[in-house]
N, C-alpha and C positions, 0 to 999 in steps of 0.2 A: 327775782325775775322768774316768769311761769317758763321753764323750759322744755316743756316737755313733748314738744315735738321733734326737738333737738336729739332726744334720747332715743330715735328709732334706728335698730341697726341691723346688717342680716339677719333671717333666722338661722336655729342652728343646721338648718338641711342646707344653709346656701353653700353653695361651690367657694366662697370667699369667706368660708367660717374660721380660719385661720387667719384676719384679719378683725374679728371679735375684740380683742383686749385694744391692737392701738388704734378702733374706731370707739371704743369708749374712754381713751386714753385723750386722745383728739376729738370728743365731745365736750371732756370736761374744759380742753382747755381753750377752745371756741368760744363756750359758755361764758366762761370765766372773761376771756377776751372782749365779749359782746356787753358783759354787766360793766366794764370799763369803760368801753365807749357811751354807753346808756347815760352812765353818769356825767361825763363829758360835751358840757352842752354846746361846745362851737362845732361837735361834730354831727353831719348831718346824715341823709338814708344812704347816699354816695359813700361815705366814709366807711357805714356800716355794711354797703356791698364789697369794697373795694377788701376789708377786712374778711367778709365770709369767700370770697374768691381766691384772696392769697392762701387761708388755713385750708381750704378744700384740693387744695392742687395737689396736692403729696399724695392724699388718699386717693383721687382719682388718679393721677398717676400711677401707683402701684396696683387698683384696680384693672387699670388695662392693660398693666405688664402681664397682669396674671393671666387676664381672659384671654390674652392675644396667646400666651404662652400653650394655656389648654386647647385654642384652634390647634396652631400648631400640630400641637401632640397628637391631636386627632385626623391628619392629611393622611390617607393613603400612599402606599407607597408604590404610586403610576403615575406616569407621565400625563401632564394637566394640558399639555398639548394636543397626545395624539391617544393618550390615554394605555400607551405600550407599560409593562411593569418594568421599572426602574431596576437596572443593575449598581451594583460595589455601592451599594446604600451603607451611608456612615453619616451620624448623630453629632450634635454639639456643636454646631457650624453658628456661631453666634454672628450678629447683627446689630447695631441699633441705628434705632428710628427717633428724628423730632415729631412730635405730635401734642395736638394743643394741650396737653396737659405736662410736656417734658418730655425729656428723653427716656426710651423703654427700647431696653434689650431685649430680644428673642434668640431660642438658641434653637438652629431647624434642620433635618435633616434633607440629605445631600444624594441623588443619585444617576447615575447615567443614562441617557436613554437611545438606547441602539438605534431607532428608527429614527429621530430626530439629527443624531449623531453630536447631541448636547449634554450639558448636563444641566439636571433642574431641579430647584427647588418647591415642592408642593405645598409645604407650607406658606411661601409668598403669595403664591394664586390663590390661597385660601382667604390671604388677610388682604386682597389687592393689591401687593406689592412686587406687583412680579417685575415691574422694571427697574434699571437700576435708579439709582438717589436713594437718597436717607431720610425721606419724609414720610408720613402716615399721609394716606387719604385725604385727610381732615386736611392738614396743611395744605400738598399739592394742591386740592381746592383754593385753599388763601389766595395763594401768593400766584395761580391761574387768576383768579377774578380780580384782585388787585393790580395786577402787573398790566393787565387789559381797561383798567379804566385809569391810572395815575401813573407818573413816573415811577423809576424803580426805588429809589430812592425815597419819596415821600410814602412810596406802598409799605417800604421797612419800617417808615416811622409809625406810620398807621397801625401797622397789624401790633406790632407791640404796644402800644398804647392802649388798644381797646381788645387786646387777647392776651397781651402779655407773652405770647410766641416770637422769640426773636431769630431773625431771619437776616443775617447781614445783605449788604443790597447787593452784593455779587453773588451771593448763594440763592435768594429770590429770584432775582434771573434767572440763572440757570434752572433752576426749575420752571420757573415761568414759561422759557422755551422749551424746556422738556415738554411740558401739560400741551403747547402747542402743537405740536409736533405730532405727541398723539393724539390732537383733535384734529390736523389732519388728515390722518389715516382713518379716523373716525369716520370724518366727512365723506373721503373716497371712498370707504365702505357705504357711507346711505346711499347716496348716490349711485353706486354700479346696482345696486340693490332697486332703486327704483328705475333707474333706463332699463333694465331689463325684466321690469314688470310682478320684484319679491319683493318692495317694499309698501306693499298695500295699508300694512300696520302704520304705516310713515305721517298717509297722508291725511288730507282735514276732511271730515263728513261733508260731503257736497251738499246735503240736504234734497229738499225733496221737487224744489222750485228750479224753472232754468236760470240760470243767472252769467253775466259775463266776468270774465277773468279782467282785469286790469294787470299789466306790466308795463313798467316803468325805468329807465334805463338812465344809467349817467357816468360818468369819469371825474377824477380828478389827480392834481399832484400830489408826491410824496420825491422827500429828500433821502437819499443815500450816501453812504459813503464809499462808491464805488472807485476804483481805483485813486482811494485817499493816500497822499501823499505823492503821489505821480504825474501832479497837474503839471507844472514844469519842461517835465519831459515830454508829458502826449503833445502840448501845445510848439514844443520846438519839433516835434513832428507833425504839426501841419492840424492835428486833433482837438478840437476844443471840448474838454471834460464834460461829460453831462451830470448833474446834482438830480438834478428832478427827471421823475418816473410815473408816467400814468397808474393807478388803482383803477381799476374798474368795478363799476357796481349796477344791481337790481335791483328792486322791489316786485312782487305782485299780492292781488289782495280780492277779492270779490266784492264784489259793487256794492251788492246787499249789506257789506260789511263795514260801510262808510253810515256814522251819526256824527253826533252833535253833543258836546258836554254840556254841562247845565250853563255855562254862559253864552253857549252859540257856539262854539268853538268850534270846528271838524275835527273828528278824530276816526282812527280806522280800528274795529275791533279786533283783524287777524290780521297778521300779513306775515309773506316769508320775507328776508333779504338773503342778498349774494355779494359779498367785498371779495374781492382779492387782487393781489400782485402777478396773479402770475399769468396776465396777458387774455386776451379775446375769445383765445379758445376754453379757455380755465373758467374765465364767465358763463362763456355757451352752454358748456357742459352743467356747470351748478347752477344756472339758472333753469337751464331745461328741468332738471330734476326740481329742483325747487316749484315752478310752477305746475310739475304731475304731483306734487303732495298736495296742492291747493285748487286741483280741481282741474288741469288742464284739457282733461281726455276726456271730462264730461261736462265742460263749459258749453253754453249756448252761442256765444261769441265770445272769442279773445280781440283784446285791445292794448295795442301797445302805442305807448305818448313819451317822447323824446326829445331831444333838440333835433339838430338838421346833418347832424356827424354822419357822413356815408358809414361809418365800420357800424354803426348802428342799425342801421337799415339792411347791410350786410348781413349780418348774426341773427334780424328778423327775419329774413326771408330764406336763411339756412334751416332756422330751430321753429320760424311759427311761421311758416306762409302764406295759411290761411287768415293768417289776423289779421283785423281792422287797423290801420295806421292812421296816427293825429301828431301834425308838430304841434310842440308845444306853444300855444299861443304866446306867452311875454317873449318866449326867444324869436318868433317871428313878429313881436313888435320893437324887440332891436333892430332887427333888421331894416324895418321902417323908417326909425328915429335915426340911422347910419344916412340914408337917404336924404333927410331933412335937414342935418347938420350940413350936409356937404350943399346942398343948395341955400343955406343963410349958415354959413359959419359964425359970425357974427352977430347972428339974431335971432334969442332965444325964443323970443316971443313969436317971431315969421314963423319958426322951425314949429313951433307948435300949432299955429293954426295951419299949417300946412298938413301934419302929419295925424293930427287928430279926426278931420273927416274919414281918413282912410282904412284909419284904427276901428273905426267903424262900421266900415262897409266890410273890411276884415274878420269880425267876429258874426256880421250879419252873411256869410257866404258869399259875398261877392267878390271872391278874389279875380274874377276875371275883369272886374273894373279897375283895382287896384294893381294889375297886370298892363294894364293899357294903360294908368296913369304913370307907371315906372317906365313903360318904352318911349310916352309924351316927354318925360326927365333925359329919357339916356342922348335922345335929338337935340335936345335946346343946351345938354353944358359939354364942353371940352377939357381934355388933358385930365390931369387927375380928379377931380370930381365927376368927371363923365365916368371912368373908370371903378369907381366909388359905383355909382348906382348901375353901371352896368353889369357885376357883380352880385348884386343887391337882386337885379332883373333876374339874373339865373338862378340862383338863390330860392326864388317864388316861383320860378318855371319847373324849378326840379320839384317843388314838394307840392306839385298843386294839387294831386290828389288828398294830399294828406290836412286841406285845409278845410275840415266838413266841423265847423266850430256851430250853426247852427243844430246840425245833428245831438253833438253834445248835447249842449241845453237843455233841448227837449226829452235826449234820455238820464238827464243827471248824469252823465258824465263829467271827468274828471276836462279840462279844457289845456293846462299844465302838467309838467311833470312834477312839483310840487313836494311830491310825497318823499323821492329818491334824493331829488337835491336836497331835503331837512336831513334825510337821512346820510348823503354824505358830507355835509357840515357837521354832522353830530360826530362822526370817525376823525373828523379831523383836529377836533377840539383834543383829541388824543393824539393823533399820530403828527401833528404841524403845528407842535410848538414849539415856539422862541429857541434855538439854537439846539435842536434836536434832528441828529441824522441814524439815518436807519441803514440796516442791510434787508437784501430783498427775502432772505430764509425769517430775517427778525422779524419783518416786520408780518409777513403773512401768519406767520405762527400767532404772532398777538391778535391780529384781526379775525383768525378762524378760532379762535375764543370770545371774542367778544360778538361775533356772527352767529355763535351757539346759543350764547346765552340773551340776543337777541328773539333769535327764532323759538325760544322755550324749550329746548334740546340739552340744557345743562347738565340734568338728570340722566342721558346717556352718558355723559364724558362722569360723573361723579354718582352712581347708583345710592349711595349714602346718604346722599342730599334729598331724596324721594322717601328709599325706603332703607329705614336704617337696621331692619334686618339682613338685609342684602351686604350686609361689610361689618 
């Protein structure tokens, strides 16, 4: 076997020359390992990956012990905080870390720091490890990006399987909500950063054309286990348990930014979003920043397209006043079909030629006909189905500004909200599975990870991942 790529090892100037003899120790026996397999004909490139990755782990391994070891040694002895010089500084404060290649001790020194009225390690900040847990970078990444897209459990299977890093499923978690937690404070950091006008670096190039903003807004449920085990008792006090909890969500995106895949498809090039649990004002706030990263201050029109939920309408006229508003046309064609049911319960076929002209004159802007044909409705039925379209009548009376669906059309605008409801279907494929309950700290910590690495923002929470100088 020609080996002789096999045979390249530091020079002797490298900082890891003292790893010389058992990287030619562990060439030979790779080598030798590999002309085995060669000969071995049921085994395939797989076998022979699976084999250069197991023999390679040791050396890297000790590779990174060492490198991380020489950060280390090299951290000044100042506080990485406030930058004060460290007092009763004392050495050999050992550590270890998992990281994908295995466990790697560090030994780091240790010092007080007056101003802070802490004590800190400089070499953690050096290597990124300045919060607590026992993982590298490299991992915290894992088991943040897995933990956000699969259960905990199937994430432990995964990550050892295809990194061979083993993470039991209660220690992935907890880090999982760690990496949360600090994404976060991440987040509250962009955000105070752009409502007060310093994170200009943040946002997306508006370009040169006027263009309008599109937002997009929507809700939905999530399960907790809010005062689990105490159903019992709230309900013999009069309390009926609540499980489910609204999420709230965003989208916004530039119009310009709306094509077409090569089968027809629509698809949107840029867009930010906003998940979270923690209620209307929580959205307010992250979606206003979110939509000044994407152009809000230099839009030619904003437009927001919704359902018909007042708190909506609400949080529009607090955060964007000046915007254009549009119901969403299919939610104002249930509304319709609500109508048509209750005048032929019975009769699938009546309900539709009844509701179909109307559908009609509905997207052609005539809502003020279809206005006068629900007050024609509300006179001619009684008891509960008058009640039904009377309902129905307010329903259209409150949004009838909002029903300029001709307008659309003609500027290719969006006529749905479309974009936000795919996207909070897509959250839920995660967070509303089969016998899955959440806390409201858990569950927002997984969503502002997966909200990150939505919006292209990964690379702040993990600088390593961009630029692997940086760690």
């Amino acid at each position: 076997m020609n080996n002789c790529c096999l045979k390249t090892v530091p020079p002797a100037n490298s900082s890891y020359e003292t790893f010389d003899q058992p990287v030619l120790d562990w060439v030979a026996r790779l080598t030798a390992g590999l002309n085995r397999s060669i000969a071995n004909t049921n085994q395939t490139m797989g076998d022979l990956e699976r084999q250069i990755l197991q023999q390679t782990q040791g050396l890297e391994r000790k590779l990174l012990e060492e490198a991380s070891q020489k950060k280390a040694d090299q951290s000044p002895p100042v506080c990485p905080v406030c930058g004060n010089q460290l007092r009763r500084f004392s050495h050999g404060h050992e550590r270890t870390y998992q990281s994908r290649f295995g466990a790697v001790t560090i030994r780091r020194s240790r010092g007080w720091c007056k101003r802070c009225q802490a004590w800190r390690f400089p070499a953690d900040y050096a290597l990124g490890l300045e919060e607590t847990g026992s993982a590298s970078p490299s991992v915290q990444e894992m088991a943040a990006l897995l933990a956000s897209k699969m259960p905990v459990a199937e994430a432990s299977a995964v990550l050892e399987r295809l990194t061979g890093v083993k993470l039991p499923p209660a220690t992935l978690d907890r880090e999982a909500r760690r990496q949360g937690k600090r994404a976060e404070r991440k987040r509250r950091e962009l955000d105070e950063q752009m409502s007060t006008g310093q994170g200009c670096g943040q946002g997306v190039p508006p370009g040169g054309q006027p263009f309008t903003l599109v937002i997009e807004i929507d809700a939905w449920n999530i399960r907790e286990r809010d005062h689990w085990g105490q159903s019992e008792q709230q309900r013999a006090r009069g309390v009926e348990p609540e499980r489910w909890h609204w999420v709230y969500g965003g989208t916004c995106f530039r119009l310009d930014q709306r094509s077409q895949s090569e089968g027809g498809r629509p698809v949107i090039l840029s867009r930010g979003t906003v998940m979270t649990r923690g209620g209307i004002d929580a959205l307010r706030d992250q979606l206003f920043a979110e939509c000044l990263r994407h152009g809000a201050g230099q839009a030619a029109e904003i437009l927001v397209v919704a359902d018909g939920a007042i708190w909506i309408w609400n949080l529009v006229s607090d955060r964007f006043r000046t915007a254009n508003q549009r119901l969403d046309f299919y939610h104002a064609s249930q509304h319709l079909w609500a109508v048509a049911h209750a005048l032929h319960p019975d009769d699938a076929q009546a309900a539709h030629q009844w509701v179909h002209p109307l559908l009609k004159k509905l997207k052609a802007g005539r809502a003020v006909k279809v206005i006068a044909e629900l007050k024609a409705v509300v006179r001619r039925l009684r008891a509960k189905r008058r009640a039904t379209a009377q309902s129905e009548l307010e329903y259209f009376q409150t949004h009838r500004h909002r029903l300029d669906y001709p307008v659309a059309k003609k500027r290719g605008q969006p006529l749905g909200s479309g974009a936000i409801e795919s996207t909070c279907r897509q959250y839920q494929c995660r967070f509303k599975r089969p016998g899955q309950f959440w806390t409201r700290s858990g569950d927002e910590a997984l969503m502002c990870l997966e909200t990150f690495w939505r919006n292209g923002r990964w690379h702040l929470l993990y600088p390593h991942s961009s630029d692997p100088s940086k760690n």
